[in-house]
C-alpha positions in Angstrom: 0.0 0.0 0.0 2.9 2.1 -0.2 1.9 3.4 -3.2 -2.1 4.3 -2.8 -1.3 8.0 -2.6 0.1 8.3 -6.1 -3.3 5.8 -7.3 -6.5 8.0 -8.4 -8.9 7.5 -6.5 -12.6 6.3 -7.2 -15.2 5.7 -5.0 -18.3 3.3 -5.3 -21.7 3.7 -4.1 -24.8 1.6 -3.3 -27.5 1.1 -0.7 -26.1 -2.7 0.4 -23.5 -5.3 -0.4 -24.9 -5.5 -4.1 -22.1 -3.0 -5.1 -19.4 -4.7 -3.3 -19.5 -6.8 -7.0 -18.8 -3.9 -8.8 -16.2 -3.0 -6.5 -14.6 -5.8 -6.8 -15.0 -6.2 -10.8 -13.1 -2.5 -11.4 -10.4 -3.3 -8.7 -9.7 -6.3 -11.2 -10.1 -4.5 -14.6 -7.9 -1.3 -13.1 -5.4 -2.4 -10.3 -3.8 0.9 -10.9 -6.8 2.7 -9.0 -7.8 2.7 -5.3 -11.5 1.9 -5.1 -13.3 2.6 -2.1 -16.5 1.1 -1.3 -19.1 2.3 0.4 -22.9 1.6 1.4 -26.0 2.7 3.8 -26.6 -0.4 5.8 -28.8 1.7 7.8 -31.3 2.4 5.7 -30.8 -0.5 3.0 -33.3 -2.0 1.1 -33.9 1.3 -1.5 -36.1 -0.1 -3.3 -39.7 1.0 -1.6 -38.1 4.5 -0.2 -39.3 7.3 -2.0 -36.8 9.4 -3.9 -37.3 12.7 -1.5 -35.7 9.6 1.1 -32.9 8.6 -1.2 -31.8 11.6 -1.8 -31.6 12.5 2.1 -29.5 9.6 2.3 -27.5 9.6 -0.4 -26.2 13.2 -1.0 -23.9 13.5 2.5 -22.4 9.8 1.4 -21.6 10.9 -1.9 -20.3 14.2 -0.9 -18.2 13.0 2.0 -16.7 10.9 -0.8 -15.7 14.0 -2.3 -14.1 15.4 0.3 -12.1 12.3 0.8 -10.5 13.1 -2.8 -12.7 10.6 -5.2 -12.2 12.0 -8.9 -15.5 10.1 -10.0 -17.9 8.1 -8.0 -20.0 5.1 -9.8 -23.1 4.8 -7.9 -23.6 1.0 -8.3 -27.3 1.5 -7.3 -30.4 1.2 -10.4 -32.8 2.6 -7.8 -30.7 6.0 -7.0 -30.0 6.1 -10.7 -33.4 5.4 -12.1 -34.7 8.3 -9.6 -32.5 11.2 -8.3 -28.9 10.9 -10.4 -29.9 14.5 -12.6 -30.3 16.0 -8.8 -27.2 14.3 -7.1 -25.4 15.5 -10.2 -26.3 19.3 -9.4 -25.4 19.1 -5.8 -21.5 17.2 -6.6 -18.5 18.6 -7.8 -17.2 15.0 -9.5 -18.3 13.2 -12.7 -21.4 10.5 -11.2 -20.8 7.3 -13.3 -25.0 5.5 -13.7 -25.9 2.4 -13.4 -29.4 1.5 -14.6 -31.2 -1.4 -16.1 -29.9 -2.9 -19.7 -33.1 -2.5 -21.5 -31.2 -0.7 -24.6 -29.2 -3.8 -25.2 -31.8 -6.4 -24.2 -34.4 -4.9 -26.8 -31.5 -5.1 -29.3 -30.6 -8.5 -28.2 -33.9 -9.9 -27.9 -35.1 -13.0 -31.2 -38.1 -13.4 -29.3 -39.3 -9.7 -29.0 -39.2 -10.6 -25.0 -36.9 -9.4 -22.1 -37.8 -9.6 -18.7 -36.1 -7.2 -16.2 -35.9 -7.5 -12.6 -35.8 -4.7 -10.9 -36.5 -3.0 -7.8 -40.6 -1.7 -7.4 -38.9 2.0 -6.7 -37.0 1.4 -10.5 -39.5 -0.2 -12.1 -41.8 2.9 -11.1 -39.2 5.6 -12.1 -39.3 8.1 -15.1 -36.1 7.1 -16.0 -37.1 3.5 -16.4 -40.1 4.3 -18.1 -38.4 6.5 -20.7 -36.2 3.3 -21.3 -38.7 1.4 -22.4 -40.5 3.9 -24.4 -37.6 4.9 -26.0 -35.4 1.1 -26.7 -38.4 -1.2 -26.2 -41.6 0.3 -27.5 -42.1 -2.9 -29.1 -41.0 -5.3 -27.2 -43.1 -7.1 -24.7 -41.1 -6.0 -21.2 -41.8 -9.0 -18.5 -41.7 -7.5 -14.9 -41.3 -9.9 -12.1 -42.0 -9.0 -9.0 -38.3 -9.2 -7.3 -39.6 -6.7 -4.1 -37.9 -9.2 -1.4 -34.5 -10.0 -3.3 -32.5 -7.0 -2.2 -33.4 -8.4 1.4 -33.0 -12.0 1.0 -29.5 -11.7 -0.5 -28.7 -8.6 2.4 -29.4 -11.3 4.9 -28.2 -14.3 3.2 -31.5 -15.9 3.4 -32.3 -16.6 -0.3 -35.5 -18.1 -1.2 -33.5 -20.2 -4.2 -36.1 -22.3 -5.3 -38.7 -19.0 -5.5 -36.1 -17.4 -7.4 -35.6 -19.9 -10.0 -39.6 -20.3 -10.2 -39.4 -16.6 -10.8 -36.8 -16.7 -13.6 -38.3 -20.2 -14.7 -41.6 -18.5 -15.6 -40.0 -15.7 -17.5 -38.4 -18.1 -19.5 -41.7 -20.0 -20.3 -43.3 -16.8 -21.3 -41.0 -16.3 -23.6 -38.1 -13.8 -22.4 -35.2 -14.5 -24.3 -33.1 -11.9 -22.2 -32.9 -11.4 -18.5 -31.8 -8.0 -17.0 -30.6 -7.5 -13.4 -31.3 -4.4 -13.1 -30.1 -3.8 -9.2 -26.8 -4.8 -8.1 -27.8 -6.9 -4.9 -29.0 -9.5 -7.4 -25.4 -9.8 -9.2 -24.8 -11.9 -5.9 -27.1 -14.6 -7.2 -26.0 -13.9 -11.2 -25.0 -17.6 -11.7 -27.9 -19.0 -10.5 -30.5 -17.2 -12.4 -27.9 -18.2 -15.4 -28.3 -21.3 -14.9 -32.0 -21.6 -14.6 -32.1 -19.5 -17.8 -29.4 -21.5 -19.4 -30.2 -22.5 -23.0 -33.4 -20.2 -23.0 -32.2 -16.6 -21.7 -29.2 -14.7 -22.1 -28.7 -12.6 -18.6 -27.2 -8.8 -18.9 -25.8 -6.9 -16.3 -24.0 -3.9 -16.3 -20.2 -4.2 -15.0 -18.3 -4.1 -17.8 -19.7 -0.9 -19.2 -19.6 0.9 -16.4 -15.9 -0.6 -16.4 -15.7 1.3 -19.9 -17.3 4.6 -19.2 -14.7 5.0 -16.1 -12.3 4.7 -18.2 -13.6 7.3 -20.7 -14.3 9.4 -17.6 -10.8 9.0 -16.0 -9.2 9.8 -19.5 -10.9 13.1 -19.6 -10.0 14.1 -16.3 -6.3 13.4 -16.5 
């Protein structure tokens, strides 16, 4: 650690642990930065808070990140992103790298004209969301299961997997040909729901181009 002075310094955001994956997948794609991770175990789940809550919560997090010297902060979190990024983007000083559901690449992905996303109720219910699918997916049929308890299931490490894999199994029989995860938490149970949909779904999830735009962002900053 000798070194982590001289390494620029990034910081990553989400309500739980569901982030700690993204942490983990930029610390491996870029050794030569110094993540740090932070989350809001107090008032984890986001996913049925209002965004007038989030944004209590989020903004001193973020902002004490900051001050701590983070160039750009990913916020590793579909429900801030979905809701209150434009106004968390007004009140900090540093580029905010989004993370939000794949539905761009799922409708373009999709043989079937099908992709289910699962999402938090608080995403699924945002603008943002909703201008996804109007503006990538207007004709594609947009499955919605109703993922409410993941967040807290995989927070506590008490995972329901045989609801889960009903959840993606029925999906699959109605025809979604691509799954998106659209909330971090549920990166923690990625290979499962792979291999439920294996052979009938292709999953999506967002790491590697949020890897991508950091690096865009970095570049312009230096």
């Amino acid at each position: 650690m000798s070194d982590s002075h001289t390494k620029a310094k990034v910081g990553v955001f989400d309500s739980g642990i569901g982030g700690l994956s993204v942490a983990n997948a930029i610390r491996q794609a870029l050794p030569e930065l110094e993540v740090v991770y932070v989350n809001d175990a107090t008032h984890v789940p986001y996913g049925t808070k209002s965004p007038e809550e989030l944004f209590g919560f989020v903004l001193p997090i973020l902002q004490k990140l900051v001050d701590d010297g983070c160039k750009t902060i990913v916020v590793a979190c579909n429900t801030v992103s979905t809701t209150i990024i434009d106004e968390l983007r007004r009140a900090i000083s540093v580029p905010l790298i989004a993370m939000e559901p794949m539905v761009k690449p799922a409708a373009e992905q999709t043989k079937s004209n099908t992709i289910a996303v699962c999402a938090t109720p608080t995403t699924l219910a945002s603008k943002r969301y909703a201008w996804l699918k109007e503006t990538y997916a207007q004709d594609v049929k947009t499955l919605e299961p109703d993922c409410t308890e993941w967040s807290t299931m995989i927070e506590s490490n008490q995972v329901n997997h045989k609801r889960i894999e009903q959840q993606i199994h029925d999906v699959c029989e109605a025809g979604a040909d691509v799954i998106v995860l659209g909330c971090t938490h549920y990166h923690w149970i990625e290979q499962e729901i792979r291999e439920t949909a294996k052979g009938k779904a292709l999953v999506l999830q967002p790491e590697q181009p949020v890897i991508t735009q950091l690096r865009r962002v970095l570049e312009q900053l230096s």
